[in-house]
N, C-alpha and C positions, 0 to 999 in steps of 0.2 A: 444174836452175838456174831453169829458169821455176817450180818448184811453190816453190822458196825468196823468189823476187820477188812471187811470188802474196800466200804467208803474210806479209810484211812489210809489203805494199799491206794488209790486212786489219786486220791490228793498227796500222796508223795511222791508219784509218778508224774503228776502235773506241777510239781513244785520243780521237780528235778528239772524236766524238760523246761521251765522258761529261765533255770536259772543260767542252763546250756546257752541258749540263743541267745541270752546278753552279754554272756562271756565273747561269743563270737561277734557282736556286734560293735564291744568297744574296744576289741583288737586292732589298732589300723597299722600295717604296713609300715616299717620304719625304712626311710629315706635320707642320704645324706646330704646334707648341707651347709651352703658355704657365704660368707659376704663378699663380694665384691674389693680388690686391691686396689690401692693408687700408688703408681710408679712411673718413673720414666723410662717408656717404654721404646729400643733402641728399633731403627726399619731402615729402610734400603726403598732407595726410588732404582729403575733402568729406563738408560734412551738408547736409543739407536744411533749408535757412533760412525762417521767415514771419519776414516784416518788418511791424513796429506800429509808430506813431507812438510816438512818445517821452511824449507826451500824445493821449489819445482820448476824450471824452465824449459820449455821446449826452444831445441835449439835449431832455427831456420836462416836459408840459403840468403844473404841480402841481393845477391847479383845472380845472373843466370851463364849455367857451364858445366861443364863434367866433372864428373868426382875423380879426380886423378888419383888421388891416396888415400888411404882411412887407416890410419895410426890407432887407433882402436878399438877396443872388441866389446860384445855386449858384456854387461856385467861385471864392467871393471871400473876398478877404484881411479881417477884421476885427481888431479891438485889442480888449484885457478891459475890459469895462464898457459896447460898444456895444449899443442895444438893436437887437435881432431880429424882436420880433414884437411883437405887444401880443394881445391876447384882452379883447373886449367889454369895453372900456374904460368907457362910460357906466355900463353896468348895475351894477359894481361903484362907479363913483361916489358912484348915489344910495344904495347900500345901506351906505356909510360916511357920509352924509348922514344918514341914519335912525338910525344908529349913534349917529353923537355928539348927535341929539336926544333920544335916549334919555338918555342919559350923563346929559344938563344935567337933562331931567326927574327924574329918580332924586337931583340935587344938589340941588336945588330942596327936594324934597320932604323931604328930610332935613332942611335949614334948618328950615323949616317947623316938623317935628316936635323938634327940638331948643329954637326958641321958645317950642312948646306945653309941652315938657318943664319947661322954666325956672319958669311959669308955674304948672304944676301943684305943684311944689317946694314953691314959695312958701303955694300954699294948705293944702300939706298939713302945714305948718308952723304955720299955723293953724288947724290943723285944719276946714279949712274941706270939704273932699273927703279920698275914704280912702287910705290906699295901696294899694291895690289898683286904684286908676285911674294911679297914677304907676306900678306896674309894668307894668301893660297898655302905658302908653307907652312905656317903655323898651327894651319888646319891638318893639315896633314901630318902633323907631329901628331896633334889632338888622337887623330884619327891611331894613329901608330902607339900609343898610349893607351889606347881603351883594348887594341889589337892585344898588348900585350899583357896588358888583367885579363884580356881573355884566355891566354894561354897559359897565364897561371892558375885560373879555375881551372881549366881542362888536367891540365899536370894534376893539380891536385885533386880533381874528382877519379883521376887513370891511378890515380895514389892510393887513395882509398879504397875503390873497385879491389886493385892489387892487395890492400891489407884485408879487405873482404874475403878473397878468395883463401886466406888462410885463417882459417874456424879453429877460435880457443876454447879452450872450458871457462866460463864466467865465474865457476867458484868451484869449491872442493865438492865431491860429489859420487857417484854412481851411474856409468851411462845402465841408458835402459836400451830398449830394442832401435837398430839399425835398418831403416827399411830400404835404402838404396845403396848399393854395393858400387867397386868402383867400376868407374867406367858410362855408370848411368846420369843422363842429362837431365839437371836440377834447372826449374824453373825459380825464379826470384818470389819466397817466401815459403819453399817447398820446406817441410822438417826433413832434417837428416837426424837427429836422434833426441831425446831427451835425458837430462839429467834432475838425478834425485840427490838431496842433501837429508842423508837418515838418519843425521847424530841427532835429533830430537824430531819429534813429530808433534802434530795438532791434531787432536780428534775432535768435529765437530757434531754438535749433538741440537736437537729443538728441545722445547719447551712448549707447553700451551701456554695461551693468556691467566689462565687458573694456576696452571703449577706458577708460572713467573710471578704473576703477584704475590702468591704464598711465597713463594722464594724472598722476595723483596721486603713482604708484610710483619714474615714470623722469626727471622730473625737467621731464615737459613745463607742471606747472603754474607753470612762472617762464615760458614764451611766452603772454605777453597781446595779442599783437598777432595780428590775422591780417585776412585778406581776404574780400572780397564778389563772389562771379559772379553774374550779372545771369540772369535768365529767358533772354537772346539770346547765352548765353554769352560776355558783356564783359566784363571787369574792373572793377569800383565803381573810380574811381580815388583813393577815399580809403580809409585803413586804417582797422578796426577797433577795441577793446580789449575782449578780456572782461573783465565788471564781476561777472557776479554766476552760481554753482553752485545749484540748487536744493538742499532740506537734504532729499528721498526722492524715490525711485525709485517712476515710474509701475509699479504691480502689474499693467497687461494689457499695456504692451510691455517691460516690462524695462527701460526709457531712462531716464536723467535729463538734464533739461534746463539748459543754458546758456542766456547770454544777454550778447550784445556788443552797444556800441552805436558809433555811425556817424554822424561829423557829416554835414551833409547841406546845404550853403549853395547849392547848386543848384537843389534840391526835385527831384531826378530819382527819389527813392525816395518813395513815398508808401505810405500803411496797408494792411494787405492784401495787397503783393506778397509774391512766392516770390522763392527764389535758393537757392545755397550757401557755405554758410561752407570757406572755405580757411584749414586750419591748417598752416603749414607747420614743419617738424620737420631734424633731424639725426639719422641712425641712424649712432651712435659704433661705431668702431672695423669697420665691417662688412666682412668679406672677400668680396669680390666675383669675380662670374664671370658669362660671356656666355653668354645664354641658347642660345645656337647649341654652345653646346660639350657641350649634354644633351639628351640622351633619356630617354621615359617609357616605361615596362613597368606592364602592370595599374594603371598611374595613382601610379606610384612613379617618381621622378624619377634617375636616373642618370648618370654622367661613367664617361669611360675615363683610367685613371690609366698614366703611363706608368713602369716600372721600372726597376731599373737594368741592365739586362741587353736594355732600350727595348721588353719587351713590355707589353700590354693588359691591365691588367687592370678589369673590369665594378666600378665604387664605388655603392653608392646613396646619398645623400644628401639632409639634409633643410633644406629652403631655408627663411628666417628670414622674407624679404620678398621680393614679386617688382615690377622696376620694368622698363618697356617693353622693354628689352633687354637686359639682366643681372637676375642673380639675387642676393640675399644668403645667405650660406649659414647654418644654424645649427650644423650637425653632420654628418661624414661626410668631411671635407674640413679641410686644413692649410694653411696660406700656404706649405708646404717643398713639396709634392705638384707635380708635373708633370700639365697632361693636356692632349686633345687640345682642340687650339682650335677647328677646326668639320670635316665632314666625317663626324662619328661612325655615318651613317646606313651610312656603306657599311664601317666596320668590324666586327668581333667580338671577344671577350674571349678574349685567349692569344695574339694575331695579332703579329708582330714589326712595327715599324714601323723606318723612317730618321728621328729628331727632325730638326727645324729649329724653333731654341728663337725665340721673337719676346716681344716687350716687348708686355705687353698695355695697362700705361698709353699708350701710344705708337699701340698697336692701335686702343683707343677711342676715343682723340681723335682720329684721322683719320676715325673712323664717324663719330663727331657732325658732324666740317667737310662731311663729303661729305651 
């Protein structure tokens, strides 16, 4: 009797323990999971901008001379047509002085020889002198003639010297820096300053042959608008428009260059600075997934897809675009597919899982509030 009560304590003891160990065994781990969105997903390209005046001339000496006067200062506002500078005013004076005494003398002398001419005519109609002293004259009128186009180039090149030596502003503008003060001897083409036109400006930016194509390819050449960040990364807070493609491509970087321009009624952009052009874009129809839901192997991107039978299995996959915290995918990956949401670090491929399916649009918009 006790060895039958023994046996029956024994095998309820054995019962008990395996019924333990398959309790534990088909417990697995509940994980949450999500499919895959398709949306159009908004993104932002940057290039690296130099900003120029919309207008920019340096403005240099045509004749060579002293700066007698300088009627303005740096960083002052002038209008087209104000003068700047003058360069040794007198000296071209008397040399347009000398000029036109020439001119009159060479008129003069022509008279003269035109009355002498008349005269000889006459005589040699009476045969009074030969022709060959009326040609000698004739020549020498010729001669007195060319004498005196020559003195009217002169006058007029001592004319021009003279409207040279007095420096206008070519348009509305900003002078910039002044490097020669008065009294210093300007060589013919030296700069005496430069002027900037800042009511608009051009920011010039590159492209690769990849971004330009896709530019061209997908549809982004109808976005003409885009944005300016500032050297202090600010926002320009006025927009853009691209105006103009260049027609080739720089041979040592590969790049072609754009060019937007940027009103500017502040004057906060001036010649010469940097920034980046912000183009902003729509990536159509892209299926979307959270960067937390993948892991990389040898620099290959991977997700765990979950079955219908709710096991693991290892996907690799090739992402289209990556944006701060999701991924777009290109290939590899279905809007039907199941996987894991985040956690993947501490799983394996083949592993059984518990789903708990969750709404990932609903997922992400509580990450972005928080």
């Amino acid at each position: 009797m006790k060895i039958s009560q023994f046996l029956l304590m024994a095998s309820c003891l054995i019962v008990t323990a395996c019924s333990s160990e398959k309790e534990v065994e088909v417990q697995p781990e509940s994980y949450e999971v999500i499919s895959p969105i398709v949306k159009d997903t908004p993104y932002s390209s940057e290039y690296v901008a130099e900003i120029q005046s919309v207008r920019y001339v340096e403005v240099r000496s045509k004749i060579k001379g002293f700066i007698e006067k300088n009627y303005v200062d740096e960083g002052q506002t002038v209008k087209k047509g104000q003068l700047l500078f003058s360069l040794s005013f007198m000296e071209h004076e008397k040399e347009l002085q000398k000029a036109n005494a020439d001119y009159k003398v060479a008129i003069a002398d022509l008279k003269a020889s035109e009355v002498e001419l008349n005269n000889v005519k006459r005589l040699v109609e009476k045969d009074i002198v030969s022709k060959t002293e009326l040609e000698v004259l004739e020549a020498k009128i010729d001669a007195l003639e060319a004498k005196i186009e020559e003195a009217q180039a002169n006058k007029e090149q001592v004319a021009l010297h003279l409207d040279f030596s007095q420096i206008k502003a070519p348009y509305d503008g900003v002078i910039n820096r002044i490097p020669h003060k008065v009294g210093s001897l300007i060589e013919e083409g030296d700069m005496l300053t430069s002027i900037s036109d800042n009511s608009e400006i051009f920011a010039y930016f590159n492209l690769s042959e990849i971004d330009y194509l896709n530019y061209i390819s997908s549809g982004d050449k109808e976005i003409k608008t885009v944005s300016l960040k500032l050297a202090n990364n600010e926002l320009y807070p006025h927009q853009g428009e691209i105006e103009m493609i260049e027609s080739e491509f720089d041979r040592e970087t590969g790049n072609i260059a754009f060019r937007a321009r940027f009103p500017n009624p502040d004057a906060i952009l001036k010649h010469g600075a940097n920034g980046k052009i912000i183009i902003n874009k729509i990536l159509k129809e892209a299926l979307i997934i959270p960067q937390k839901s993948t892991f990389e192997i040898q620099e290959k991107l991977y997700i765990f897809v979950v079955d219908k039978d709710n096991k693991l299995k290892q996907h690799n996959i090739i992402p289209k675009m990556r944006f701060p915290d999701y991924y777009a995918i290109e290939s590899g990956l279905t809007k039907e597919d199941k996987i894991i949401f985040e956690g993947v670090e501490n799983l394996k491929d083949g592993e059984k899982i518990q789903p708990v399916i969750i709404d990932l649009s609903k997922a992400m918009t509580e990450s972005e509030h928080n």
